[in-house]
LOKE-206606 format. One record per residue (C-alpha): residue number from 1; residue in three letters; x, y, z. Coordinates in steps of 0.1 Angstrom, whole numbers. Layout:
N
SITE   k   r     x     y     z
SITE NUM ALA     X     Y     Z
...
This chain:
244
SITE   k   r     x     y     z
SITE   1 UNK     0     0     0
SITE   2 UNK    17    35   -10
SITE   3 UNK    15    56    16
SITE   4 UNK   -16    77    18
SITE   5 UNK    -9    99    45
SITE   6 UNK    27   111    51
SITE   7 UNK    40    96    88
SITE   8 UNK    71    97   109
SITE   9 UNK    85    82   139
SITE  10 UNK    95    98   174
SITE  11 UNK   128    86   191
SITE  12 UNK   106    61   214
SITE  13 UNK    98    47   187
SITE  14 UNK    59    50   182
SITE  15 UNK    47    60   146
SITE  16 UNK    29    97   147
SITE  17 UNK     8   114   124
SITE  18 UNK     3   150   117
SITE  19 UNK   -31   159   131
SITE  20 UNK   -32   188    98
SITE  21 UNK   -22   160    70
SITE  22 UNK   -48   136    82
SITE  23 UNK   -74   163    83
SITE  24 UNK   -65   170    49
SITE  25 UNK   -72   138    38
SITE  26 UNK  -102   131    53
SITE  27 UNK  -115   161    36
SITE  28 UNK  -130   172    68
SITE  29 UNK  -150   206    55
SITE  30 UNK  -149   223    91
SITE  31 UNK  -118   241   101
SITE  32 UNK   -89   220   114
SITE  33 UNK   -90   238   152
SITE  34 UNK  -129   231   154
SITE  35 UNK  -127   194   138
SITE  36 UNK   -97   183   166
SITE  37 UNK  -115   201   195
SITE  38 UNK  -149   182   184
SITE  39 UNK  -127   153   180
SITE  40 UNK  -109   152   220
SITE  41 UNK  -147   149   228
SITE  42 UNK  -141   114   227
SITE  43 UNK  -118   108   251
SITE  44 UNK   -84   112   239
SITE  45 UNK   -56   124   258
SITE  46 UNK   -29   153   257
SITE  47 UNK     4   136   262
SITE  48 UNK    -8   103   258
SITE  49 UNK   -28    99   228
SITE  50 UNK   -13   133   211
SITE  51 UNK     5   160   214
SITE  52 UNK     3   197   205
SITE  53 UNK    31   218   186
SITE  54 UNK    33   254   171
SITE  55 UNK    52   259   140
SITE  56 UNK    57   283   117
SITE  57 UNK    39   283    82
SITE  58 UNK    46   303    54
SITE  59 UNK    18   318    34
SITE  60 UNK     9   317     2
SITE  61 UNK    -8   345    -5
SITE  62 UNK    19   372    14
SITE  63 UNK    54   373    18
SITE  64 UNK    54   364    55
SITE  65 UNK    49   336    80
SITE  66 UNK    24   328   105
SITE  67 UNK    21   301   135
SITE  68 UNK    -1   277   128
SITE  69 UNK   -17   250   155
SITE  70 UNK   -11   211   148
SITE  71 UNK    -6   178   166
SITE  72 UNK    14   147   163
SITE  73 UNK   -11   117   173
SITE  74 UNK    -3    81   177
SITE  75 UNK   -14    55   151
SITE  76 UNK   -41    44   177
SITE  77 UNK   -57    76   179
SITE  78 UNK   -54    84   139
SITE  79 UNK   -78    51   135
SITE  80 UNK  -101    57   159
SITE  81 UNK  -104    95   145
SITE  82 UNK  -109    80   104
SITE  83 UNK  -133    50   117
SITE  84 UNK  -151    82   134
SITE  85 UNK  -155    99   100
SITE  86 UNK  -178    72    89
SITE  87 UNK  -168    80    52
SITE  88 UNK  -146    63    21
SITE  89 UNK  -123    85    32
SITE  90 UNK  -119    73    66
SITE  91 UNK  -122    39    57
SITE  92 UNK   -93    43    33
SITE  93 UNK   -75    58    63
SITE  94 UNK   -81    31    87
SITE  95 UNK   -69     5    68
SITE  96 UNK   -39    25    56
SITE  97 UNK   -31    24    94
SITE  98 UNK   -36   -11    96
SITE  99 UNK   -16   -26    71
SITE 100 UNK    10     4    84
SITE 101 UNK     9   -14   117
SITE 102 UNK    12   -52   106
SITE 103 UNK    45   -36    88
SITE 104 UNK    60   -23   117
SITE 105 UNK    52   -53   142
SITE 106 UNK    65   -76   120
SITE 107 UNK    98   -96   124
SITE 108 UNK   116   -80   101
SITE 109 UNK   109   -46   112
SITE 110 UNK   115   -58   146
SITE 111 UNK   144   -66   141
SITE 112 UNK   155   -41   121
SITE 113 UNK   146   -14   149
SITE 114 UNK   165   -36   180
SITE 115 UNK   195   -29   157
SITE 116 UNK   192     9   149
SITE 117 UNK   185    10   186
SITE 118 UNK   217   -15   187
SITE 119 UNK   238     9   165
SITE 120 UNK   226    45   180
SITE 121 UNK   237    32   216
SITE 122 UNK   267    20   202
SITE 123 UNK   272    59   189
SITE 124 UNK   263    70   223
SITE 125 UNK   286    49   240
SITE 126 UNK   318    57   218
SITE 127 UNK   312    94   220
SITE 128 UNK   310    91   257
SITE 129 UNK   342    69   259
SITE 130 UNK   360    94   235
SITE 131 UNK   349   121   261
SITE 132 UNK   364    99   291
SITE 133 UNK   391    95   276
SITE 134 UNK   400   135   269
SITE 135 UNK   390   134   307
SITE 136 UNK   420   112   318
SITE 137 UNK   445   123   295
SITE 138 UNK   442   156   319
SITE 139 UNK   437   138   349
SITE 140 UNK   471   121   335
SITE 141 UNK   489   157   326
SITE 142 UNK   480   169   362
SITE 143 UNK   490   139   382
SITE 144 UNK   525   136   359
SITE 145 UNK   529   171   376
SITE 146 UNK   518   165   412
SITE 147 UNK   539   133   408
SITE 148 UNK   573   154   400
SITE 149 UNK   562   182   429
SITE 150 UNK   554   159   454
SITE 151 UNK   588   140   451
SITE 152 UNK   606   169   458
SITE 153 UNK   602   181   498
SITE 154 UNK   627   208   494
SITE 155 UNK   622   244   494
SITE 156 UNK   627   261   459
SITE 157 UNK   638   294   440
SITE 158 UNK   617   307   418
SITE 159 UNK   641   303   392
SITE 160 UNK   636   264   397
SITE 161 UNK   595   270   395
SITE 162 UNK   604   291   364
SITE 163 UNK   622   265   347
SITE 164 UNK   592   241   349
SITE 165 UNK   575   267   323
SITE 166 UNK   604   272   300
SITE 167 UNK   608   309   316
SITE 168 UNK   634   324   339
SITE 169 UNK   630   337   375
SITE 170 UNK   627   377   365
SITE 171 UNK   597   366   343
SITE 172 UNK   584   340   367
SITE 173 UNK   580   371   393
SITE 174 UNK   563   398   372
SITE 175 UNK   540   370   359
SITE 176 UNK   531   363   395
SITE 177 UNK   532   400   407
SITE 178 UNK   508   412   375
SITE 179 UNK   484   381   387
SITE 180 UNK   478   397   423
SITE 181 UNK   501   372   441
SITE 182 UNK   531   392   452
SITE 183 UNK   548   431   456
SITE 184 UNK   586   439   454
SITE 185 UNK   597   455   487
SITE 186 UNK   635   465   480
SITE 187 UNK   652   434   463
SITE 188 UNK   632   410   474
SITE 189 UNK   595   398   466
SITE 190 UNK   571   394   490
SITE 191 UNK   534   376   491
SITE 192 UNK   502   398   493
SITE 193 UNK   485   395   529
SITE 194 UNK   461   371   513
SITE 195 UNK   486   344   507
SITE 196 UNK   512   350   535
SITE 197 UNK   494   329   561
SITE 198 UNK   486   298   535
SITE 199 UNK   523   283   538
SITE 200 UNK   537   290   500
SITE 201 UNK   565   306   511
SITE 202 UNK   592   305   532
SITE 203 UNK   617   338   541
SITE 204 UNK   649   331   556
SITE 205 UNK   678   358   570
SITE 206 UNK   718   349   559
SITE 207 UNK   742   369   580
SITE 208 UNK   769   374   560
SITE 209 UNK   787   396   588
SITE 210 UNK   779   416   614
SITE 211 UNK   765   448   596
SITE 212 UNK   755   431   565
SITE 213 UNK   724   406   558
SITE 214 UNK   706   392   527
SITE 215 UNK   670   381   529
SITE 216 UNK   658   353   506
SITE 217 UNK   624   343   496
SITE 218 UNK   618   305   487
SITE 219 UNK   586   283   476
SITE 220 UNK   572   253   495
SITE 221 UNK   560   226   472
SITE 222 UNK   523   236   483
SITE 223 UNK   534   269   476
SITE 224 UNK   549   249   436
SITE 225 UNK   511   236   438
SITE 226 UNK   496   268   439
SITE 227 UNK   511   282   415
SITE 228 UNK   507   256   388
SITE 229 UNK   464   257   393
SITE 230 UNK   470   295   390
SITE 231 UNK   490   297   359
SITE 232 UNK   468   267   346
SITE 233 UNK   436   291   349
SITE 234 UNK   453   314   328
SITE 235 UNK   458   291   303
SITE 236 UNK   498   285   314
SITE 237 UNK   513   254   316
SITE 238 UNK   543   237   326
SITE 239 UNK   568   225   301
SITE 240 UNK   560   188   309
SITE 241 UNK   524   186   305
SITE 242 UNK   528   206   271
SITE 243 UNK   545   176   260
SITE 244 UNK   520   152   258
């Protein structure tokens, strides 16, 4: 049987019908709104049984579009609503419907759907894995990091921190110092208020004699930590991770 009446399927699978392209060919004679409505008089359901959409239409008559009212019904209700025509039309509808519905329960068609079904989870599954994967490539970059840091328990110079991004110590500090982390106070760098008290640094005194002192700052490996999820915000990061 060619198909009469154009249909398509949703992604659960059930068979729908426009509510407009079945009016059409029923030759109903009232207008489409006033047919339906007369029509959900006998008992058929919003959601269930049908469902309404608004789309957009353009007319023939003028250069511009217009929303029109139409619903997607099941293959259930699109019998019960051509038997209710009690016309040649209706009749040719219904059985349309029929034979449409011995061709989609059978075997073949079965089948066939179990394996689309088969092949889109498939889909699914491989985009999700591909995703998982990008996941623990990072994970991977940022433990390859942490792993290096956390086998070191010394206290660095910056210059060493520097070296990790392929940059040296005078560069390593103005990055830091434009990025709200630390001031110069005479020759020596010094953490803002907000980080002195989280443990990144440590300052130490050298007397070198008896009127003369030097004053060094050096990072903590929590300290190494911090600055690596910092830079990484800004899109900076380490020479080691770049690399794979």
């Amino acid at each position: 049987m060619n198909e009469l009446i154009p249909t398509s399927k949703n992604e659960n699978g059930n068979i729908l019908v426009s509510g407009r392209d079945l009016y059409t060919f029923l030759e109903v004679k009232e207008k489409y709104t006033q047919w339906f409505t007369r029509m959900l008089d006998f008992g058929f359901i919003e959601n269930v049984d049908y469902m309404e959409i608004h789309e957009k239409v353009q007319s023939d008559k003028r250069d511009r579009t217009y929303e029109q009212i139409d619903h997607h019904i099941k293959v259930d209700m699109a019998k019960e609503l051509s038997m209710l025509q009690r016309n040649e039309k209706g009749k040719q509808a219904r059985l349309f419907f029929l034979d449409l519905e011995r061709k989609w329960n059978s075997p073949e068609m079965v089948i066939k759907r179990a394996q689309d079904y088969l092949i889109q989870h498939v889909d699914r599954l491989e985009s999700k894995n591909f995703f998982l994967e990008r996941q623990v490539q990072e994970y991977e970059k940022k433990a390859t990091y942490y792993d290096t840091v956390m086998r070191n328990k010394s206290l660095l110079t910056i210059s060493v921190i520097a070296k990790d991004y392929g940059m040296g110590a005078v560069k390593m500090n103005r990055l830091l110092n434009s990025l709200g982390v630390q001031y110069k106070k005479g020759d020596i760098w010094l953490l803002y208020a907000k980080y002195q008290t989280k443990g990144y640094t440590q300052t130490s005194t050298h007397i070198i004699d008896a009127d003369n002192a030097r004053v060094s700052t050096k990072w903590t490996q929590k300290g190494r930590l911090f600055i690596y999820e910092l830079l990484k915000e800004n899109g900076i990061l380490p020479v080691i991770e770049k690399r794979s």
